[in-house]
C-alpha positions as CSV (number, residue, x, y, z in Angstrom):
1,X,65.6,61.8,102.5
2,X,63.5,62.8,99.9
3,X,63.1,60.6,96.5
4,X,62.5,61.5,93.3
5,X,59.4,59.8,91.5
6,X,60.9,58.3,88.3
7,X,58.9,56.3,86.0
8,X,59.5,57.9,82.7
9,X,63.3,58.0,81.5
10,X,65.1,59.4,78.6
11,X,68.6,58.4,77.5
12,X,71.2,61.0,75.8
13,X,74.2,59.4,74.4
14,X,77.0,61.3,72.6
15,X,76.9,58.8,69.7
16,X,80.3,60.2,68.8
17,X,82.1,58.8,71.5
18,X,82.6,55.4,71.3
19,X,83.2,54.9,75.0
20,X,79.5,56.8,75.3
21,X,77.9,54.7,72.5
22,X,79.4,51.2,74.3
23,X,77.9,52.4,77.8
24,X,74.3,53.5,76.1
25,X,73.8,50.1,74.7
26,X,74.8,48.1,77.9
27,X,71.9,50.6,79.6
28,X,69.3,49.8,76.7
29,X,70.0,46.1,77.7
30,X,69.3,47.1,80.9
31,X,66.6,49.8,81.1
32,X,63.5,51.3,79.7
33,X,63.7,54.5,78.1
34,X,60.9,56.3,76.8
35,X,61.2,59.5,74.4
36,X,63.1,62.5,75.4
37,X,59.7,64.5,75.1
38,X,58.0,62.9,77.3
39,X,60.4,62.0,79.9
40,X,60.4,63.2,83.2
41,X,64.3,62.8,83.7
42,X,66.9,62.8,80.9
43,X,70.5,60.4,81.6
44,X,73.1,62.3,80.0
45,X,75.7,59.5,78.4
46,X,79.5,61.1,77.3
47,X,81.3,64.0,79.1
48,X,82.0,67.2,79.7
49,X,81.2,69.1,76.5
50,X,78.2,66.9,75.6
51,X,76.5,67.6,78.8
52,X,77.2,71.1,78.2
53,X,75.7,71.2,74.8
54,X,72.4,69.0,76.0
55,X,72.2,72.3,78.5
56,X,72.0,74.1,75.3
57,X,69.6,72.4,73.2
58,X,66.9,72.3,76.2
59,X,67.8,75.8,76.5
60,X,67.4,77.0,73.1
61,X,63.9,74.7,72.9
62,X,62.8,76.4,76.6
63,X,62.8,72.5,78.2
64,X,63.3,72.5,81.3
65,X,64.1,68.6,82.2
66,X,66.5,67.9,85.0
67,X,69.5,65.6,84.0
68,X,71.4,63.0,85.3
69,X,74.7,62.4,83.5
70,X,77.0,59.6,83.4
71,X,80.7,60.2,82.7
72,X,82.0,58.5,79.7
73,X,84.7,61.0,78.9
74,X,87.5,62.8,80.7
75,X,87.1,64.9,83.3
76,X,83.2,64.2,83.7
77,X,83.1,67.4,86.6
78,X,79.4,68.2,85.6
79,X,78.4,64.6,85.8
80,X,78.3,61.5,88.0
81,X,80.1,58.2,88.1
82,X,79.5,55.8,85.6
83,X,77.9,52.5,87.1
84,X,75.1,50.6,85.4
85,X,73.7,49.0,88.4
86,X,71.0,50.6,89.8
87,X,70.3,53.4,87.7
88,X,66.5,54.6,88.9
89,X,67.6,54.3,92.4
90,X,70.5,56.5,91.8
91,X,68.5,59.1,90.5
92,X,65.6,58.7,92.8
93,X,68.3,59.5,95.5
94,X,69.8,62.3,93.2
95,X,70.7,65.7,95.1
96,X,69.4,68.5,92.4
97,X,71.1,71.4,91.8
98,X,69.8,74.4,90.0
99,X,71.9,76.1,87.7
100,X,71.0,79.7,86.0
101,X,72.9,80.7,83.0
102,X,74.1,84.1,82.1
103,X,73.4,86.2,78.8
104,X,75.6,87.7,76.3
105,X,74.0,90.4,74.2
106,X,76.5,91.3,71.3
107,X,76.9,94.0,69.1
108,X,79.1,93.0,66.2
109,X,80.2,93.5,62.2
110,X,77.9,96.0,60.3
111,X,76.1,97.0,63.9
112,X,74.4,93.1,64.2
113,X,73.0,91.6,67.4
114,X,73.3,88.1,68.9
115,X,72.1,86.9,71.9
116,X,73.3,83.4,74.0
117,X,73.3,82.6,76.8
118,X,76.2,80.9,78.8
119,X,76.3,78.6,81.1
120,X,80.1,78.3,82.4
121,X,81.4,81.6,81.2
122,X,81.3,84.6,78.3
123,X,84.7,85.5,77.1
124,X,86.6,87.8,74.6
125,X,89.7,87.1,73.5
126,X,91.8,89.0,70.7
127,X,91.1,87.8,67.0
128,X,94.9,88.8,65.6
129,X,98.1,89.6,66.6
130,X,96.9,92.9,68.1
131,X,96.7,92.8,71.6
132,X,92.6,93.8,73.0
133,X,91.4,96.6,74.4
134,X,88.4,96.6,76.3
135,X,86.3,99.2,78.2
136,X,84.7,97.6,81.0
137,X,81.5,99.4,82.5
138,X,79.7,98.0,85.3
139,X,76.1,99.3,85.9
140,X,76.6,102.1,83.8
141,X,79.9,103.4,85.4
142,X,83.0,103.1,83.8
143,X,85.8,100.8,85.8
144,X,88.2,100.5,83.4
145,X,88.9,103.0,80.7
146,X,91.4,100.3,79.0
147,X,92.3,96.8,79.6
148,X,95.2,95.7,77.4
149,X,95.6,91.9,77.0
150,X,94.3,88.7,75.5
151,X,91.4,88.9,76.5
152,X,88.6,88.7,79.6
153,X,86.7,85.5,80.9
154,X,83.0,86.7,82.9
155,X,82.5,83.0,84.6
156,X,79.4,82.2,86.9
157,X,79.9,79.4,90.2
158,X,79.3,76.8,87.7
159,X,81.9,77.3,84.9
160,X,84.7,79.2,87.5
161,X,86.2,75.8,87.9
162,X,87.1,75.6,83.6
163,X,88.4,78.8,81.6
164,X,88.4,81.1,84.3
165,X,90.2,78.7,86.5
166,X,92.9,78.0,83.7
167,X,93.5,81.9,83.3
168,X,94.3,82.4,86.9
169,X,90.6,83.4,88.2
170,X,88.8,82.3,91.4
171,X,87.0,79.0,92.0
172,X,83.5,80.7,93.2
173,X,81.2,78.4,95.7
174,X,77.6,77.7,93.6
175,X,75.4,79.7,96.5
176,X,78.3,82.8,96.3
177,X,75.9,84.8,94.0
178,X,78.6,86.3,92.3
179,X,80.2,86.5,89.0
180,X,84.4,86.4,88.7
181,X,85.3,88.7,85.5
182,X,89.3,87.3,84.8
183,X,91.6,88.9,82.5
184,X,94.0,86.6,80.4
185,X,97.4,87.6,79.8
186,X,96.7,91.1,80.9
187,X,99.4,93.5,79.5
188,X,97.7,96.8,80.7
189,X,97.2,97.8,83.9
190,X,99.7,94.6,84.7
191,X,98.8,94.3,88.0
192,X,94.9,93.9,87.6
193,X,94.3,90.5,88.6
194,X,90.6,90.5,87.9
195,X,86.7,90.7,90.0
196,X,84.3,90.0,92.0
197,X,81.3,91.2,90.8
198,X,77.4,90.8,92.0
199,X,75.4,88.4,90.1
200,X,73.0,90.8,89.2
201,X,75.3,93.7,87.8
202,X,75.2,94.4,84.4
203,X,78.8,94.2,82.7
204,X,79.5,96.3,79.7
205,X,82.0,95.4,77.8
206,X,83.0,97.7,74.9
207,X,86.3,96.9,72.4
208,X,88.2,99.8,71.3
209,X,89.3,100.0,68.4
210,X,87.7,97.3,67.2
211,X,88.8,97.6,63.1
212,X,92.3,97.1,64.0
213,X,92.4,95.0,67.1
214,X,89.6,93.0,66.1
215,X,87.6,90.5,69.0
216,X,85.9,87.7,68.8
217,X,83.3,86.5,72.4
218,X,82.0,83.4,72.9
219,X,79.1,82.1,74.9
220,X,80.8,78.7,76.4
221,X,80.8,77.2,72.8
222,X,78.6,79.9,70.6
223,X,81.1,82.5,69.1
224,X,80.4,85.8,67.8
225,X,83.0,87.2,65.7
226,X,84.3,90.7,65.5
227,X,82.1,92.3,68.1
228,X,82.0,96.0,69.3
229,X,80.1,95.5,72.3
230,X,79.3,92.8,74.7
231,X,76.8,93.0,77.5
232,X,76.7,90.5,80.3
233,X,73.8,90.0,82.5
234,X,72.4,87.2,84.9
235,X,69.3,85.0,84.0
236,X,67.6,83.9,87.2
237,X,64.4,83.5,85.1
238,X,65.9,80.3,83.4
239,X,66.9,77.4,85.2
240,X,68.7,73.9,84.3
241,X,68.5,71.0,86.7
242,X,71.3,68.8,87.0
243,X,71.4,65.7,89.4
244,X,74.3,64.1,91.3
245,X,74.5,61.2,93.9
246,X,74.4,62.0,97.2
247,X,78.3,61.0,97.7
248,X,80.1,63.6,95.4
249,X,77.3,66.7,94.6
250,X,78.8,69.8,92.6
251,X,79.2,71.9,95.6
252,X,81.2,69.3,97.3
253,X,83.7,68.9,93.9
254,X,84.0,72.6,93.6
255,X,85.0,73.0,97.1
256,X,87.3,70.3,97.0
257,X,88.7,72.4,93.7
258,X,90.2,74.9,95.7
259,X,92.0,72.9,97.5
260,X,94.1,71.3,94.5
């Protein structure tokens, strides 16, 4: 088995959670921890959504530094365990797992443009009583002249296990290179239960009549309000490095997902 060479560690603590901020200082007792800029691993201290928003600052600052988290808060699924004891042996053992994001290019108010990027999932969902309507494209042909509904989640492996999962949509296995694109509450066509779309495709995404049945997207926790048009595309050129113990990797919880 191969181990990771570990000398220089960061810690990341969600100072907001008190559980978190507890377990950090029991670790500072313990550990070492050097700078996050010049660490070669960062230990990711909270849950779910903290983890997910450390993704995002490394992102935005184009840092690629693997991380090892340590569930202080709910469901912890994109972290491991938390256990003081032997903390650089854990991650020395660490399986990695590479995760690439996907992008959402917006078009939105007075003809404006935002980019994200999303790790678990892009979504549009309806921004008043109105119900949506969505054109969906895919590589430049139209599949869909009209979706009526609440909205549509476009989840990678990664995130199909959160939003998409919770709106009826597949649990996708990490090395399934594909994208699930999951209505919610679909009205029109009624039957549509969503796809299964090739990680690569490019997914066009156009709201019609936009004025009155305005939409809002989101990249996992970045919204754009009132968009006109959403394009989805893969990454592969950016990668994030999470690490889990050998016991209980990501592939192993999201299979064992499908099964619940």
């Amino acid at each position: 088995m191969e181990r990771r060479h570990v000398d220089r560690i960061a810690l990341i603590a969600d100072t907001g959670n008190a559980r978190a901020a507890r377990a950090a200082a029991d670790l500072a007792d313990r550990y070492t921890f050097i700078a996050e800029g010049s660490a070669d691993v960062g230990v990711v201290v909270g849950g779910d959504g903290f983890m997910l928003r450390t993704l995002h600052r490394l992102l935005d600052g184009q840092r690629a530094l693997p991380l090892y988290g340590l569930n202080c808060g709910t469901v912890g699924f994109l972290l491991n365990r938390y256990q003081p004891d032997g903390l650089p042996e854990r991650i020395r053992d660490a399986q990695p797992t590479s995760l690439h994001p996907i992008q959402l290019q917006a078009i939105h108010g007075r003809r404006q443009r935002t980019t994200r990027l999303a790790i678990n999932e892009v979504s549009l969902f309806r921004a008043s009583v109105q119900t949506a309507r969505i054109r969906v494209t895919v590589d430049g042909n139209v599949q869909m002249d009209e979706l009526h509904g609440d909205g549509l989640i476009i989840a990678t492996g990664a995130g199909s296990t959160a939003y998409n999962r919770s709106a009826g949509g597949p649990i996708l296995p990490l090395t399934a290179q594909l994208l699930t694109v999951t209505p919610v509450a679909a009205f029109r066509p009624r039957s549509w239960r969503g796809a299964l779309l090739p990680s690569d495709a490019q997914i066009t995404l156009e709201v019609l009549d936009s004025d009155k049945r305005p939409v809002n997207a989101a990249a996992d926790h970045h919204e754009v309000t009132n968009v006109r048009q959403v394009i989805v595309t893969h990454r592969p050129d950016r990668s994030m490095a999470l690490l889990f113990d050998r016991t209980h990797t990501l592939e192993s919880r999201i299979l064992a997902e499908q099964f619940r």
